[in-house]
Structure formats: C-alpha cells, structure tokens
C-alpha positions in Angstrom: 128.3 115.9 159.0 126.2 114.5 162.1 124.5 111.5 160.9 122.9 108.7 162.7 120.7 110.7 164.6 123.2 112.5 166.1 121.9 116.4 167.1 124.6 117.5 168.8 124.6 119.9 172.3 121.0 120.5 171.8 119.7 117.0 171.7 117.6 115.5 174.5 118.8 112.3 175.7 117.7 109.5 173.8 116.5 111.6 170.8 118.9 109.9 168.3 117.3 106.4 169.5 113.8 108.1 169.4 114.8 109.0 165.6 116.4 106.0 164.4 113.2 104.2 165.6 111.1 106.9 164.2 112.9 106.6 160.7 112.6 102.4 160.3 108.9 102.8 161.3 108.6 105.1 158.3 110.7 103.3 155.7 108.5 99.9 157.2 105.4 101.5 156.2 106.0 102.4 152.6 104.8 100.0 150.2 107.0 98.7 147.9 105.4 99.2 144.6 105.5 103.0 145.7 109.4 102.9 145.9 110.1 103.0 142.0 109.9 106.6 140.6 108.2 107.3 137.6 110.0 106.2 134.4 111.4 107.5 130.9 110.3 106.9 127.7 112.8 105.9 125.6 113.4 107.7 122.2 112.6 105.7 118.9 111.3 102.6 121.1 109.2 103.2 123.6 110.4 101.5 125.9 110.1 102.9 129.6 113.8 103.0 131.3 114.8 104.1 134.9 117.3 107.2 133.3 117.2 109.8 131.8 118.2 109.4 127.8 120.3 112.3 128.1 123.6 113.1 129.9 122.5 116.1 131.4 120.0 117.6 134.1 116.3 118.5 132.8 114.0 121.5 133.5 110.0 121.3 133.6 110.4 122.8 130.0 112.6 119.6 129.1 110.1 117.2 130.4 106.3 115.8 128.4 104.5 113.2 129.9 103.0 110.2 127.9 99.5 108.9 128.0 99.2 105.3 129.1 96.1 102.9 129.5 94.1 104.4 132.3 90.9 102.9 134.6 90.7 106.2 136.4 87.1 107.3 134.9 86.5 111.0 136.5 89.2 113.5 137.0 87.1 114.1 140.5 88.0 110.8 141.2 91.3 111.1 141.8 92.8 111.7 145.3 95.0 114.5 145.2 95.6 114.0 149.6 99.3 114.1 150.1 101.0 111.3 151.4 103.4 113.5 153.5 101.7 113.9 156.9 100.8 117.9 156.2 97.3 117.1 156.3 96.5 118.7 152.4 94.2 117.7 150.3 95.4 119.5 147.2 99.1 119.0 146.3 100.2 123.1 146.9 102.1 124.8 149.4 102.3 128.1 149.4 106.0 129.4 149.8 107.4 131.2 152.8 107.7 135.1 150.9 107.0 138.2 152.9 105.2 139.6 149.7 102.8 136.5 149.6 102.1 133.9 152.9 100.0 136.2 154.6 96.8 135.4 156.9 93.9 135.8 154.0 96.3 133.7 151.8 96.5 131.3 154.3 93.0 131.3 155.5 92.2 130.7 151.5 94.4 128.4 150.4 93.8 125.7 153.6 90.0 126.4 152.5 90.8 124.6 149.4 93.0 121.6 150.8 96.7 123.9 150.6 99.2 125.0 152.9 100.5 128.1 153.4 103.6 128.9 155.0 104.1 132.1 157.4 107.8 133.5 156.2 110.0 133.5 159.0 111.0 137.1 159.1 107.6 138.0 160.7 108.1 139.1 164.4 107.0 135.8 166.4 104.4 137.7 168.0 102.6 138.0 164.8 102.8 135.5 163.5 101.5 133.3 166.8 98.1 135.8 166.1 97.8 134.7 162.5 97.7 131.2 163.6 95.3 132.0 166.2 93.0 134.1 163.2 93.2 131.5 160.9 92.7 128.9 163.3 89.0 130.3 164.1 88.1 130.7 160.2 85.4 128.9 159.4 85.8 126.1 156.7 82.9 127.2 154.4 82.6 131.1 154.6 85.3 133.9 153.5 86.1 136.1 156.1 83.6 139.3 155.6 85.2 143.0 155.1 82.6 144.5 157.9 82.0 148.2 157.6 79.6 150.3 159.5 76.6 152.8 157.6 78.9 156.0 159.4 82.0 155.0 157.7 82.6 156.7 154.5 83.5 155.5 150.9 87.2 156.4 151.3 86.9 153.7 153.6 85.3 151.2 151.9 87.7 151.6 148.9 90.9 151.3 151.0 89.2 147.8 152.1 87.5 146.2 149.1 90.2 145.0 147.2 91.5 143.1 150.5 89.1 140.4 149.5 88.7 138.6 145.8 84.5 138.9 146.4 85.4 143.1 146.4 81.9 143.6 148.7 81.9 144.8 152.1 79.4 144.2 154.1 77.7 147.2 156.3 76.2 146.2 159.8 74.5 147.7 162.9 75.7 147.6 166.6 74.8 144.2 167.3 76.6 143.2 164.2 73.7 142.3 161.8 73.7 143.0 158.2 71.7 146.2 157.2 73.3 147.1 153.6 76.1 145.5 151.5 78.7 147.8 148.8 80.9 146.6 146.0 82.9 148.4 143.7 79.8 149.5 141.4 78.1 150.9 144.2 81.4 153.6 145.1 82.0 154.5 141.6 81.8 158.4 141.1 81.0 159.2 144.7 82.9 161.4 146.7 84.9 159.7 149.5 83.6 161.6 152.5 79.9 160.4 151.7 79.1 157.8 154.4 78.1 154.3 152.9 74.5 154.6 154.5 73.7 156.6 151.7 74.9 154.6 149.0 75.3 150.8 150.7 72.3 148.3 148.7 69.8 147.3 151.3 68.0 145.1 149.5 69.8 141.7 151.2 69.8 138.2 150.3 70.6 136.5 153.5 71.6 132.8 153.9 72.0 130.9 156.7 75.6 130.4 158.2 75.2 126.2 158.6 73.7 125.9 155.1 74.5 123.5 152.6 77.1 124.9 149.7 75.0 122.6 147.2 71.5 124.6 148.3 73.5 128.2 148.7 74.8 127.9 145.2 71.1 127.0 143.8 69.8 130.0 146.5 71.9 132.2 144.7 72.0 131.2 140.9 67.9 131.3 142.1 68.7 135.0 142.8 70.8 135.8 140.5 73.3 137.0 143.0 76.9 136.6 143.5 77.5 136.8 147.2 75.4 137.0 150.5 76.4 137.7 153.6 75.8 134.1 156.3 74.0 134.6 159.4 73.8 133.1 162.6 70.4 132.2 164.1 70.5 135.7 165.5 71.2 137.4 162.4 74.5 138.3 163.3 77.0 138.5 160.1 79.1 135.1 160.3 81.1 135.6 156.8 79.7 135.9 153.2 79.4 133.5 150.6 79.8 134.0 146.5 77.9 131.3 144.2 81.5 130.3 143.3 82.8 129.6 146.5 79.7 127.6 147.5 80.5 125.6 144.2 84.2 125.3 145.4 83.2 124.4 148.5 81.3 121.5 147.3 85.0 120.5 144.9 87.5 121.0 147.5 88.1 119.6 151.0 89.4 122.2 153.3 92.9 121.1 154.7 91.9 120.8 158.5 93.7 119.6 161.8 92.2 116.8 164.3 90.1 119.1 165.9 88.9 120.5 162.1 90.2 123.9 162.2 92.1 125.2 159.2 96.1 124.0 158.8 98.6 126.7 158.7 102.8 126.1 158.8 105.7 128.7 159.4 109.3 128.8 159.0 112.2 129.5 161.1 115.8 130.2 160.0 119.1 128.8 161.1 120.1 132.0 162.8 119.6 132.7 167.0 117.2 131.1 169.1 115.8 128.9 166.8 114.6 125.9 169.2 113.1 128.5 171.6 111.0 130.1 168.6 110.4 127.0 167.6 108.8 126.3 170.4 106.8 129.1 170.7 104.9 128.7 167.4 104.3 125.0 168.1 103.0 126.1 171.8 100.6 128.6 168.9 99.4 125.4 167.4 101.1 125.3 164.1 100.4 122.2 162.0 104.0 122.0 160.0 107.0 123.9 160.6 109.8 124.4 158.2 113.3 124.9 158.9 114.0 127.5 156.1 117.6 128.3 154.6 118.6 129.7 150.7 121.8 126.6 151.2 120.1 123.7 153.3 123.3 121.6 152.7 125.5 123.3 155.9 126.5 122.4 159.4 124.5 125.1 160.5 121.1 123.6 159.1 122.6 120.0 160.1 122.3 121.2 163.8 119.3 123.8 163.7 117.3 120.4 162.5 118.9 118.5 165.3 118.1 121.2 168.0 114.5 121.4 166.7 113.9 117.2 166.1 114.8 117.4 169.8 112.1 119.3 170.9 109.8 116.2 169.8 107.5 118.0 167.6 104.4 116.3 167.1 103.9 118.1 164.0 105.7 117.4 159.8 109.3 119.1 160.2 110.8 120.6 156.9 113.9 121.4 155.8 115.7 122.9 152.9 116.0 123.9 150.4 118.7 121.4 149.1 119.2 119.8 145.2 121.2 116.3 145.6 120.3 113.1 147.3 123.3 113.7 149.7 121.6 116.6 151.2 118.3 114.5 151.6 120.2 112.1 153.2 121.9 114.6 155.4 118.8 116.3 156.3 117.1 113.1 156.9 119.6 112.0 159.6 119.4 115.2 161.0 115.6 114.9 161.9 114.0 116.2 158.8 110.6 114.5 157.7 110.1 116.3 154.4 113.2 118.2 152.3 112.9 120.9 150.0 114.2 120.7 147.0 115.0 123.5 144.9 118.0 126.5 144.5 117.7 129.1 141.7 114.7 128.3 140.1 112.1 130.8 141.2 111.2 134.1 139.9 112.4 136.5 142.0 115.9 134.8 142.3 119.0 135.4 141.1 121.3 132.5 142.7 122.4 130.9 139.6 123.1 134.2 137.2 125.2 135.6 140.3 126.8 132.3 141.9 126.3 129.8 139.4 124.8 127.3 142.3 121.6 125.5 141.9 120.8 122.8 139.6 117.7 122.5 137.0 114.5 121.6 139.1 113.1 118.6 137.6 115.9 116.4 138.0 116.4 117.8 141.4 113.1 117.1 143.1 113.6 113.8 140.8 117.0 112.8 142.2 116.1 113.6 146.0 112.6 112.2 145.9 114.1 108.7 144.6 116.7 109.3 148.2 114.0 110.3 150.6 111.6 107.6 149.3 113.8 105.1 150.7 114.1 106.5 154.4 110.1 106.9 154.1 110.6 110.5 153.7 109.2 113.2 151.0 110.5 116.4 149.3 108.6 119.4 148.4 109.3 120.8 145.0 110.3 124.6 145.6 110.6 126.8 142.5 110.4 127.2 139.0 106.4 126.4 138.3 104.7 128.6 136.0 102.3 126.7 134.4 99.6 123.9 135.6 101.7 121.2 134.0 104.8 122.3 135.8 103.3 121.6 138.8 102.4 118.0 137.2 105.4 117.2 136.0 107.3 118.1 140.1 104.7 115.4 141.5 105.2 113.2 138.5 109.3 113.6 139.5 108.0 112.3 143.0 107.1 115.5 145.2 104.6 114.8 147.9 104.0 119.0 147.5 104.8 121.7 144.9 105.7 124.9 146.4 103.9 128.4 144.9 105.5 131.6 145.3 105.5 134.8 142.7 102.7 132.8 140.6 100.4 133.7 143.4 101.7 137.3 143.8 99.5 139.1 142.2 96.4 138.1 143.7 94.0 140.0 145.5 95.3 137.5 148.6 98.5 138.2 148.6 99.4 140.9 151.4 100.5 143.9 149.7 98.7 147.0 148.7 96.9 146.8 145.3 98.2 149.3 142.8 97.3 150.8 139.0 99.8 150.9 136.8 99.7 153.9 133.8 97.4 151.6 131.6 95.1 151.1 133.9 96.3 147.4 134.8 96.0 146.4 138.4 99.5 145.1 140.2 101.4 144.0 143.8 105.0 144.0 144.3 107.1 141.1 145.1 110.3 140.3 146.2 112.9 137.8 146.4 113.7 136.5 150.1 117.4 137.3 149.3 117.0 140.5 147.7 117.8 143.7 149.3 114.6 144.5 150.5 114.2 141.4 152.2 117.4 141.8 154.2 116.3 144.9 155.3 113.2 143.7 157.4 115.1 140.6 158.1 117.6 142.8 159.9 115.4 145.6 161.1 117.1 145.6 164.6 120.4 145.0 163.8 123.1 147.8 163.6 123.3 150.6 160.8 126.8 149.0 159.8 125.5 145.5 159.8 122.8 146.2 157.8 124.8 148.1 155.0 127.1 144.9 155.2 124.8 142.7 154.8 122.8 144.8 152.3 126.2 144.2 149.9 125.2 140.4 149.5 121.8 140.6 148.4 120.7 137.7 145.6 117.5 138.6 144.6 114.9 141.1 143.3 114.2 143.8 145.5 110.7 144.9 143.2 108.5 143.7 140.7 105.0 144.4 139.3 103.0 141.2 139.4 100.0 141.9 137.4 96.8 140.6 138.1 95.2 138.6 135.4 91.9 140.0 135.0 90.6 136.4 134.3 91.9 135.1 137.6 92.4 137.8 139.8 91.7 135.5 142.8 94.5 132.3 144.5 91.1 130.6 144.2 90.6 131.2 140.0 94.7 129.7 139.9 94.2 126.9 142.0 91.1 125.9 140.0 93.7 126.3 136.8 96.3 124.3 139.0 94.1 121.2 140.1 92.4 121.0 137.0 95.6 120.1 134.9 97.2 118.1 138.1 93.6 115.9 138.2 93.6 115.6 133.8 97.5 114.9 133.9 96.6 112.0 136.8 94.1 110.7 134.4 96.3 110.4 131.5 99.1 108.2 133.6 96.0 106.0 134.9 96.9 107.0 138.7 94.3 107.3 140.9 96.5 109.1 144.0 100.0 111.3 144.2 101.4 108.1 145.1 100.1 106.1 142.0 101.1 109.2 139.7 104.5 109.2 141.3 105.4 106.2 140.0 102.8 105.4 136.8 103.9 108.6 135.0 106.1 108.0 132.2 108.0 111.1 130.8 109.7 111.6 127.8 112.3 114.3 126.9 112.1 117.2 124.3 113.9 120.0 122.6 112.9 123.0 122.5 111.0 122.6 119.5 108.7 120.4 120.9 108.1 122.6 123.9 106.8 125.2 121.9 104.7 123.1 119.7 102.6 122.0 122.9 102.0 126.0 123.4 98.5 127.3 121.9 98.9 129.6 119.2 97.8 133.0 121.1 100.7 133.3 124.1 98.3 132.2 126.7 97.6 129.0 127.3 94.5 129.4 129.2 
C-alpha cells in the first residue's frame, strides 16, 4: 500500500509534503468534543456505551435512536450545512447513476442545498456542458420548458413531463411570454394542433428578482400554481410554482464563491484519469469523486495519488470502501472524503453473487470514527429507503448520505417517463455494474471485449421505479427527507451534523421492534 503521502510516478514533487501538511492542518482543526461518535444505549440499563451490545455488524433496520433532553426549540433551527467542505446545505448527495445524476437533477437538487454527482461514464465533453448549464441556473427560478404558438401538442407532450411543474411556457420571437400549457390544456386534442390554439393566455406574470415570500402570497392571491418570471423587458427568465417560492424561502441553494449552483462528477480508476481529471476541474466542478465498485485496491491507491497531485482546489472523494483500514488507506493516498458503502443499494447484487460488502450502518460507523481522526469525512453510499435511514447514516457519523434508486423515479431523473398497463407512471433504473451499464461504459471498446466483460456484470440491468403520485417530484422527497433528518436532530438535542454526530444515542432492535415503529397501512408517509 503507498502510505505517507506517497503517490507514486504521477506525483508532483513535494506533493507528499504538501499532503502531510494538508492532513495535520485538518486533524488541528477538529474540535475535540466532535471526535467521539455517537453512543449506544445499553439494554436493561440505559446506560450509553462506546460498542455495540451485540457481536455482530448492524443495518439501518437494526438501529432506533433514543430521545434525550434537548434545547434545540424549532426543527428550522437546526443547521443541516455539512462540515465536509462540499459546500451543502442539506446533508444529500445525489449518487453517480447514469439512470439518475443528470443536469435537471442537478440543477434541482443544488437549488435545495444537495449535490449531485455527474456518473463518470458520460463522455467528458458532456458532461464539461452540464457543468457549464447548471452553472448559469438561477438560484430561485426552475428552468422553463419554452415552446413556441407554431409548435404542436405532440410536442408539448414529449416535453412536459421533463419538468415536475408539467407547464410549458409558449413565447414569441423576442422570447416573451404570450400563452402557457399544462397537461389539462392537451388532453383530448389531436397532436398536430399547434399550441396557439389551445395554449391559456390569460398570464400571471411576476418579476424575475422578486421576493419568494411576496411570489408565494402573489400567487396563493391568484390562486395559481406557477408563473412564468420576467426580466424588465418581459423576456421569459424561468417560472415559479407557489411551492417552489415556499421552498425557496426553507432551503438555501448549495452555491460556490462566486454563488452559482455546485455540481460534482466522478472519474474511474481506468485510463487517463488525471488528464480527465483535469479537464472537468478546468469546467469548474465544485467536488470530484474518484469512483470504483472495490475502493480498497492499488489501482484506486494510485488513481487518488495521481489526482491529489494535480492540487485540486476543490473536496476529492473516493470510494466506496467498508473498513477503517481502507479510510486510512484512502486517506494517505490524498482522499479528503471516503465513501462508505458495498452491497447495499437497490440495484446491486454484490453480496448475493460475491458475498463482499458488509452491513451499512456499522460501516459508515466504523470508517467515520477512522476518518474523524485524520480530520476527514465519509459519505454514506447505499441502503437508505426511508427518511430515518438517512438519520440514522449521519447519526453513525456521515458528513453526507448518498441517494440513488430512491430518487429514480422522479420526474428529474433523466430517463423517459413511461405508463405501465394500470395506468401507473415509471422510469427505469439500473445498477452501475449491471449489464447495461457496462455496455455504455464500454461503447468503444471491441465486440470481443465487450461480450467479455458483459459475462461479469453485478447488477440489475432494468427496473420500473414508480412514481409516487404523492411525490412525484426530488423536491416532494427531499421535503420528506429533511423533515425527518431536522425532527430526528431535535430529538438528540443537536443543533448541527456535527452535534448530531456525536449527541445521538442509538439502541439496537430485533426485528420485532422494527416493525412495531412501522404505521399500520404499509406506508409510512
């Protein structure tokens, strides 16, 4: 293993110095209170001990948390900033899956304080253009689907679903807002008719610099939903719903110094790695993530080496791994943040085919405790599928919890929206191991490689992720999401990530007990 710094070939000279410095500044600045991980309670005494009261690894499902004395008054009160240098201001990160991290995920998400991560089988060229686009969205507005009155139905219905507010927005040559069309408006009309003949010109209009507070009153006042923004011109600058302008006035977007909208990507550990590496930091990426299905290898040891010595003044990532010896690895390597996680999400099949990977929560537990003391943070990677999943990975001591097939089937997500034979809407996902996967990943490679590789596959190549009709939106789950993260901060009497990290106290249950905190209908919302 290279450890002290040491990248290998690729390093600079003086990068290992540059790195050893870089790591006691870090483990220098973190307080010392912050450096004991959350507790366990104790079965039969309560008492709070440092281990776990039973001889094996836990799940989310394994894991409750405990109420203690709290001074924290307002769930709003609570800072949910991470402490890891990524810049957001809500605890998600969306993972890097070609099915998912797209640009109107990403443009939505760092509205609300996330991250989202571009996957790294994206040709570099596009994905420098999605960090240009999102880069110029503005922090307030949703991007506008912009049709013209000659463009006909068809069109508008191949469009609409793109966007969670389902309107687009008609406008004339010099790009001003003369009609607006939703769903309602399309129904039952042939496809060929052009939208000036069935668009709604009867337009509330709100200025593009107006205050969320006011455009939420403007249109509850109106009883409208949406409106396209206007510059002083009257040029269309995005639209607005009333609950976006309400959102707007809850969440603060996650933004770079210059107050543009963060967005990260991911590399592998295969070819020119430092020189793509390069490119998308030249782009103006705000965290990039070294991405491999086995972090622990020589081959990630030296990728993160060759990359640390391109100096990037931005978070590095690198994973996923499951033990503190892999943090520690990683760490030495030039890794600010590891992620932790293998075999826990959805779409993969690691542990039924390999029997690799280890349960999550003691996982992201284990190799937060490690990277704590080097100054360091993990990210949680896998297995959330509930709100208090996601609480119980910060509680373990991630500084992020990544989201992948939860956020599938959203209208943000990148694929095509599709009805199933009872009328329910869907969008296929994919694991990033799975067959399909492989295939784009290896596009360009030969027919005989391809097959080769195509016989290795650990993942699943399709599945219908159904929209709920509740929360069609990533917005309606993120409200879900930071509304139990805030309550579950409230209950441990933390008033930040970093005060929940280590104020939480969590007990462990059976199976039993599990079920008995489920509501009685299968749903829990």
């Amino acid at each position: 293993m290279l450890r002290d710094g040491a990248h290998g070939e690729a390093a600079a000279p003086g990068a290992d110095e540059r790195h050893r410095a870089r790591k006691r500044e870090a483990a220098c600045a973190v307080p010392r209170e912050n450096v004991r991980p959350m507790r366990f309670l104790e079965p039969g005494t309560g008492r709070h001990v440092e281990s776990a009261p039973v001889p094996y690894d836990l799940t989310y499902d394994d894991v409750f948390m405990v109420p203690s004395r709290s001074a924290v008054g307002s769930r709003q009160g609570v800072d949910l900033s991470s402490p890891d240098g990524t810049g957001t201001t809500i605890p998600l990160v969306v993972a890097n899956m070609t099915a998912i991290a797209g640009r109107r995920m990403a443009e939505t998400v760092a509205r609300r304080g996330g991250l989202v991560v571009i996957p790294q089988d994206i040709p570099i060229e596009v994905v420098t253009e999605v960090i240009s686009w999102v880069k110029t969205r503005h922090l307030v507005l949703d991007t506008p689907i912009v049709l013209t009155p000659a463009q006909t139905v068809g069109d508008a219905l191949s469009l609409l679903p793109k966007r969670a507010h389902g309107a687009g927005v008609v406008v004339d040559g010099a790009h001003r807002p003369v009609g607006i069309v939703t769903d309602h408006d399309l129904t039952g009309v042939d496809r060929f008719t052009q939208l000036s003949e069935v668009m709604s010109k009867d337009l509330l209009l709100i200025a593009a610099d107006v205050d969320p507070r006011e455009a939420f009153n403007t249109l509850d006042n109106a009883n409208r939903k949406l409106a396209p923004a206007v510059d002083a011109d009257g040029r269309l600058v995005g639209i607005l719903t009333r609950k976006g302008a309400l959102r707007a006035t809850l969440y603060t977007p996650a933004t770079d110094a210059g107050g543009k909208l963060r967005i990260a990507a991911a590399v592998g550990i295969n070819g020119d790695v430092p020189g793509k590496a390069a490119q998308l930091l030249a782009a103006g990426v705000d965290t990039l993530v070294v991405d491999t299905a086995h972090g622990h290898q020589e081959s990630m040891i030296a990728t993160v080496g060759a990359v640390r010595a391109l100096d990037p003044k931005v978070p590095l990532v690198a994973g996923n791994v499951v033990s503190a010896e892999g943090v520690r690895d990683l760490i030495e390597a030039g890794a600010d943040i590891i992620k932790v996680g293998v075999g826990p999400g959805a779409m993969c099949t690691t542990r039924m085919m390999t029997g690799v990977g280890r349960p999550q929560f003691s996982a992201v537990r284990e190799c937060a405790a490690e990277a704590r003391k080097s100054g360091r943070h993990v990210w949680a990677d896998g297995g959330v599928r509930h709100p208090r999943d996601v609480a119980m990975a910060l509680a373990a001591g991630a500084s992020n919890v990544m989201i992948g097939s939860w956020f599938a089937g959203t209208y943000e997500s990148p694929g095509d929206l599709q009805q199933a034979a009872d009328g329910r809407l869907y969008k296929e996902s994919f694991g990033m191991a799975s067959a399909r996967a492989v295939r784009n990943r290896t596009s360009e490679e030969s027919a005989y490689d391809r097959a080769r590789k195509g016989l290795f596959e650990e993942g699943i190549s399709t599945s219908r992720m159904f929209l709920d009709p509740s929360r069609p939106g990533v917005e309606d789950l993120i409200d879900s999401i930071i509304a139990g993260v805030r309550s579950s901060c409230t209950y441990a009497g933390a008033s930040s990530l970093e005060e929940f990290a280590h104020k939480a106290v969590v007990g462990v249950q059976s199976a039993a007990g599990y079920a008995e905190g489920q509501p009685l209908h299968a749903s829990w919302s």
